[in-house]
ROLOPA-46326 format. One record per residue (C-alpha): chain; z, y, x. Coordinates in pm, 1 decimal, padded with zeros to 6 digits. Layout:
N
<'A',<Z,Y,X>>
...
END
This chain:
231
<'A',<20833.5,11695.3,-02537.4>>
<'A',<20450.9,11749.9,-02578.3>>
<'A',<20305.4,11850.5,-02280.3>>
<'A',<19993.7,12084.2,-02300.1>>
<'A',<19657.4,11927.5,-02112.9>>
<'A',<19454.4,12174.4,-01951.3>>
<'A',<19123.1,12123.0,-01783.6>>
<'A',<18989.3,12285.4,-01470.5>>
<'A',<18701.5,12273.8,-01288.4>>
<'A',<18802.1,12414.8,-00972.5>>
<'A',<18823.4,12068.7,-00791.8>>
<'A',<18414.3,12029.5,-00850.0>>
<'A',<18373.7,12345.0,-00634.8>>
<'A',<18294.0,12178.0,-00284.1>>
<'A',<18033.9,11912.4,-00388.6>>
<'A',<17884.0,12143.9,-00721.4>>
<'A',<17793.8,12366.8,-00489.1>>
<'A',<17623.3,12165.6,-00210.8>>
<'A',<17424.1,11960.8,-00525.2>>
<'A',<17300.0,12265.0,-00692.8>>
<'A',<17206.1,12425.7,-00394.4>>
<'A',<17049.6,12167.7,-00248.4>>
<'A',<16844.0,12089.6,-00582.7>>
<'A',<16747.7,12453.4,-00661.8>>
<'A',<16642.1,12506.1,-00262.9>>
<'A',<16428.7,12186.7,-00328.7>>
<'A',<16275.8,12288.6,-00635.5>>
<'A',<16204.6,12636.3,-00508.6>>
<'A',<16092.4,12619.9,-00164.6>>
<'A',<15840.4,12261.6,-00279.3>>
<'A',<15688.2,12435.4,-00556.3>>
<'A',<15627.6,12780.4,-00396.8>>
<'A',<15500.7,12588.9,-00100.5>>
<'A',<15294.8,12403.7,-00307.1>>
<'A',<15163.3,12666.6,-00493.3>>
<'A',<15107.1,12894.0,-00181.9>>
<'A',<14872.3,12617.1,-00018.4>>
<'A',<14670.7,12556.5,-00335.5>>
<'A',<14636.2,12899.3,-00410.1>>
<'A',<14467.4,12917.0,-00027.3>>
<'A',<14163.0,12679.4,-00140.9>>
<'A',<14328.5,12336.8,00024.2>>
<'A',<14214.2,12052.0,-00071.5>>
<'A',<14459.9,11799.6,-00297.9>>
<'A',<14531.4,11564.4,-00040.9>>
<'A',<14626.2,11884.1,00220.2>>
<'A',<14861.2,12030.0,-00097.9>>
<'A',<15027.6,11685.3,-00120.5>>
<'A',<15093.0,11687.0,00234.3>>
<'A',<15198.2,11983.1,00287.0>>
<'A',<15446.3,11947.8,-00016.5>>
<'A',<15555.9,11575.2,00123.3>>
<'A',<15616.9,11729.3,00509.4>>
<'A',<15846.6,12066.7,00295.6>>
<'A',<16031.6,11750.2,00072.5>>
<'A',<16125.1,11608.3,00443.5>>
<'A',<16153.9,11896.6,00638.9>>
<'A',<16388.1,12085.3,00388.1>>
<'A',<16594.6,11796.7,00345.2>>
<'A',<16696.6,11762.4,00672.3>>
<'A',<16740.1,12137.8,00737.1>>
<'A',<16965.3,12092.9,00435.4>>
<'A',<17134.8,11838.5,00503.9>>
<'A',<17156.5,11989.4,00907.1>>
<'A',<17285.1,12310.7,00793.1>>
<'A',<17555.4,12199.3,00557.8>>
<'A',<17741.1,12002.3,00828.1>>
<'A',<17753.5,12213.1,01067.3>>
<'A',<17844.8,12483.8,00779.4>>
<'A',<18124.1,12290.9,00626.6>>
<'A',<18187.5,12137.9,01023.5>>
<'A',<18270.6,12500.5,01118.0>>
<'A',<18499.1,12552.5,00780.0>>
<'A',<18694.7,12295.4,00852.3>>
<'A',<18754.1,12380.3,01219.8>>
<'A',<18828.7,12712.4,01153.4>>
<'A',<19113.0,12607.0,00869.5>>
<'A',<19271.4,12329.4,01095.6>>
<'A',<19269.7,12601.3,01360.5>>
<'A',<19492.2,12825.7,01139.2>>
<'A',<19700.9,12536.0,01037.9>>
<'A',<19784.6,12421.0,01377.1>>
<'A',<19881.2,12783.3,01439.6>>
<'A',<20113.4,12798.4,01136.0>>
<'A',<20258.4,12484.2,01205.0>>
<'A',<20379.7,12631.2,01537.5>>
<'A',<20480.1,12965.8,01424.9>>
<'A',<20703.9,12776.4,01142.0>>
<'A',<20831.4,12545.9,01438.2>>
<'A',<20874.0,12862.7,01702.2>>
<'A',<20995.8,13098.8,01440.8>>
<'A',<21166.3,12935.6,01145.1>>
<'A',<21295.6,13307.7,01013.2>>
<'A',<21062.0,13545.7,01056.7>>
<'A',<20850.5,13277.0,00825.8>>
<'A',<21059.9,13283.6,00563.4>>
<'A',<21054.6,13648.8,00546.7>>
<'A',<20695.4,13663.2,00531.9>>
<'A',<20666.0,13395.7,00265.6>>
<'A',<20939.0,13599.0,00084.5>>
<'A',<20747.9,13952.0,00128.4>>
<'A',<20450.1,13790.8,-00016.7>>
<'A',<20645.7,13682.8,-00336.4>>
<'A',<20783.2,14043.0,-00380.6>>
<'A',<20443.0,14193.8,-00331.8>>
<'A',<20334.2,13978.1,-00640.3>>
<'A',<20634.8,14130.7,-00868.4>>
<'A',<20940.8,13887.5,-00773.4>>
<'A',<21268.8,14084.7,-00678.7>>
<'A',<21386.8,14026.6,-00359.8>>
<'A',<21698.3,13814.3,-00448.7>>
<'A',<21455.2,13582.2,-00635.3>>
<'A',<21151.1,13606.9,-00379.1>>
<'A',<21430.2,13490.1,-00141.9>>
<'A',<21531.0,13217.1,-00343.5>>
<'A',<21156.3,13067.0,-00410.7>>
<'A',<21067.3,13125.5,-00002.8>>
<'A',<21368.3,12894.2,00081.0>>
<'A',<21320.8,12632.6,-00224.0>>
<'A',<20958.9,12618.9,-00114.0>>
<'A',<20993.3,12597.6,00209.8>>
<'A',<21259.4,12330.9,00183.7>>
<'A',<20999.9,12119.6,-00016.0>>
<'A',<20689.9,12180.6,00188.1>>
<'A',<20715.5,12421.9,00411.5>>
<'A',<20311.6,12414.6,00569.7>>
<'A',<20141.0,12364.9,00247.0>>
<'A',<20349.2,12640.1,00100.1>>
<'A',<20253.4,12911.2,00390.6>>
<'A',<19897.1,12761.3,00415.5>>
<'A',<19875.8,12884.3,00049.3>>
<'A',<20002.6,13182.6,00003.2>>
<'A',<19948.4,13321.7,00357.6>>
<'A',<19602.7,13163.7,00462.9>>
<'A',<19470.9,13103.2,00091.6>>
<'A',<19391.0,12728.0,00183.3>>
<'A',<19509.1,12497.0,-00112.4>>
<'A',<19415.7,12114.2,-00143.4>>
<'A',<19130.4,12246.6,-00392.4>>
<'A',<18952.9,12494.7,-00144.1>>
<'A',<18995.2,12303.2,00174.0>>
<'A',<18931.7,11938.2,00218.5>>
<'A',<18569.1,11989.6,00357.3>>
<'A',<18390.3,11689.8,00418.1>>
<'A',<18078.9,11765.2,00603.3>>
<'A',<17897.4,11449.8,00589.7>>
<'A',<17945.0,11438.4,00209.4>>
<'A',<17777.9,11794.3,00175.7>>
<'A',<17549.1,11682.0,00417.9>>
<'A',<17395.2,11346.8,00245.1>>
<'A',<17455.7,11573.6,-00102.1>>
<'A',<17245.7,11845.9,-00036.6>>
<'A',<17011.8,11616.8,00110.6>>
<'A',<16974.0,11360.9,-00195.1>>
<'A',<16960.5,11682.0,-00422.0>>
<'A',<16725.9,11823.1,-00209.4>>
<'A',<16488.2,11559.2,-00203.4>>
<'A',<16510.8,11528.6,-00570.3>>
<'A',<16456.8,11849.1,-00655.4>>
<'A',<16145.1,11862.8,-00434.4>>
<'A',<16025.4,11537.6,-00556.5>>
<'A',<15979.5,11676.2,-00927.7>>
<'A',<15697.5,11963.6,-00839.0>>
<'A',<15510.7,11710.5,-00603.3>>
<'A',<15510.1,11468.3,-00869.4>>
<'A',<15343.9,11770.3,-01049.0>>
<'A',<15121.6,11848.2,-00784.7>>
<'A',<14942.9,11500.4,-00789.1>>
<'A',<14831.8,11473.3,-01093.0>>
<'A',<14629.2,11789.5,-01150.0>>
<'A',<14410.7,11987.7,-00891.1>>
<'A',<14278.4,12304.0,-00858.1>>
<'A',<14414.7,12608.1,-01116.9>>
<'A',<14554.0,12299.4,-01336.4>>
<'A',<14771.3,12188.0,-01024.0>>
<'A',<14929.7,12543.2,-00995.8>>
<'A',<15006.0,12597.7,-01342.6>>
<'A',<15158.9,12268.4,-01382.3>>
<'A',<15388.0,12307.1,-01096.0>>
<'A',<15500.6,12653.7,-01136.2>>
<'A',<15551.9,12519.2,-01491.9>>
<'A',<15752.9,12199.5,-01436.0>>
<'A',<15954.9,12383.5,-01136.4>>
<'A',<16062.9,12672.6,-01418.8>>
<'A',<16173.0,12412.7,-01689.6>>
<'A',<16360.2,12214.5,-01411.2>>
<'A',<16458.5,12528.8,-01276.2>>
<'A',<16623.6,12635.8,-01633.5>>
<'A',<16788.1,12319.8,-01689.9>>
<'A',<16941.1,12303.1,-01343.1>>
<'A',<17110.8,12606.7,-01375.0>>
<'A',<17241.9,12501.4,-01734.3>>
<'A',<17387.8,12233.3,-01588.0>>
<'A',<17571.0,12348.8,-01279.9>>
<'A',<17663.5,12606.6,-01497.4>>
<'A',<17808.3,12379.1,-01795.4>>
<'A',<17975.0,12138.6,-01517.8>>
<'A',<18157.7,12447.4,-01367.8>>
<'A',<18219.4,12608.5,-01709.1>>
<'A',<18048.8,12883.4,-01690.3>>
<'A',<17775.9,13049.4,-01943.5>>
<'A',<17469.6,12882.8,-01934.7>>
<'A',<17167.9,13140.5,-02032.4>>
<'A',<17292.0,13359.2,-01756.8>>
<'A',<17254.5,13085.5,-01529.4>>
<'A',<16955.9,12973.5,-01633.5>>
<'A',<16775.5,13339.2,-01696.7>>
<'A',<16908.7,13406.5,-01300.3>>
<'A',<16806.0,13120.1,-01112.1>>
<'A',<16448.0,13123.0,-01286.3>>
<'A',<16350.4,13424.7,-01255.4>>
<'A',<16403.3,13396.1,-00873.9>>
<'A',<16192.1,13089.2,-00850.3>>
<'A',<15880.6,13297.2,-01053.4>>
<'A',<15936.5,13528.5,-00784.6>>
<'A',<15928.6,13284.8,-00496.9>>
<'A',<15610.1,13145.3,-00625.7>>
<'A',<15473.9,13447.2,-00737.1>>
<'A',<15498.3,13577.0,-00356.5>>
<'A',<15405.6,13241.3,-00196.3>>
<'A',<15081.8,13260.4,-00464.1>>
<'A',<14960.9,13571.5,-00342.5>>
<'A',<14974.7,13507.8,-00021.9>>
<'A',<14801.0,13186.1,-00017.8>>
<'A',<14545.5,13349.1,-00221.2>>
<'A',<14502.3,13637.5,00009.3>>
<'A',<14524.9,13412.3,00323.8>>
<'A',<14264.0,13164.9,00137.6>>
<'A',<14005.0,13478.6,00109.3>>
<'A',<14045.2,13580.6,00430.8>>
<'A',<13951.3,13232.2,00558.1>>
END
């Protein structure tokens, strides 16, 4: 018997997400700071370090805010499973009945909702109620917080490297257009590829998370320009 192969991409979900988000927050938040402190008449050396001190600053915040992000998802689901685990010890019954209501409410009949509550239950009766009641599968859960944290982190930094890399070698009006352009193309190609590894379209990802970085910098330029007259 030929068995037919299919390929998901649900499984990439937990660390797709912390790289692309960490890499497009770098690439964003770098260049528009970058931009907004050359646009304010800074000298090159104050641009660079104002664009090294965002690299460092936003990777830790990054890398901060995932842990204690993914920390808290991961308490809150062994919460519920501790709690399921008791009502399936307290209450054997009255969980196979709900297991067996949510069958039915998908289209089974009851005779045969019956039947797949008890064969499931028999096989694993935790996972089975952790995913139809709670929606918590081996491919949502599993959160490792110090893997998004050092992800988002390394993606970070790398995304944030590439418009300060831009920023030092050109100055002035030069050093803005060359970072807002470098952070667009990166920008574009970024969302091409998160959106190819996920399997999703790629112009639409590309056209979206672009045209939110021109806005970032286009903000962040005005008002470093505006601050930079005042001064």
């Amino acid at each position: 018997m030929n068995l037919h192969r299919e390929t998901h991409r649900t499984h990439r979900i937990g660390w797709l997400r912390a790289a692309v988000l960490g890499a497009n927050d770098g690439i964003v938040s770098t260049a528009s700071l970058i931009i907004g402190v050359a646009a304010s008449n800074s000298t090159r050396s104050q641009v660079l370090v104002a664009g090294m001190a965002g690299l460092v600053a936003g990777a830790m915040s990054m890398a901060a805010g995932e842990y204690v992000s993914v920390s808290s998802q991961a308490d809150t689901e062994a919460a519920d499973l501790d709690r399921e685990r008791k009502e399936l010890l307290d209450r054997p019954e009255r969980e196979l009945e709900e297991l067996s209501a949510v069958y039915v409410s998908r289209g089974l009949d009851a005779d045969l909702a019956d039947a797949v509550a008890m064969g499931l239950t028999a096989h694993d009766s935790l996972g089975s109620h952790a995913r139809e009641e709670l929606g918590i599968s081996d491919t949502t859960t599993a959160a490792r917080p110090v893997q998004a944290a050092f992800t988002s982190a390394a993606t970070f930094a790398a995304g944030a490297a590439l418009p300060l890399l831009a920023a030092a070698v050109a100055t002035g009006a030069a050093q803005i257009a060359l970072v807002a352009i470098t952070a667009l193309v990166f920008l574009a190609v970024l969302g091409a590829v998160g959106a190819t590894v996920g399997g999703a379209p790629t112009t639409v990802a590309a056209a979206r998370v672009t045209f939110w970085g021109a806005l970032a910098m286009a903000v962040t330029a005005a008002i470093g320009s505006a601050f930079g007259a005042v001064v």
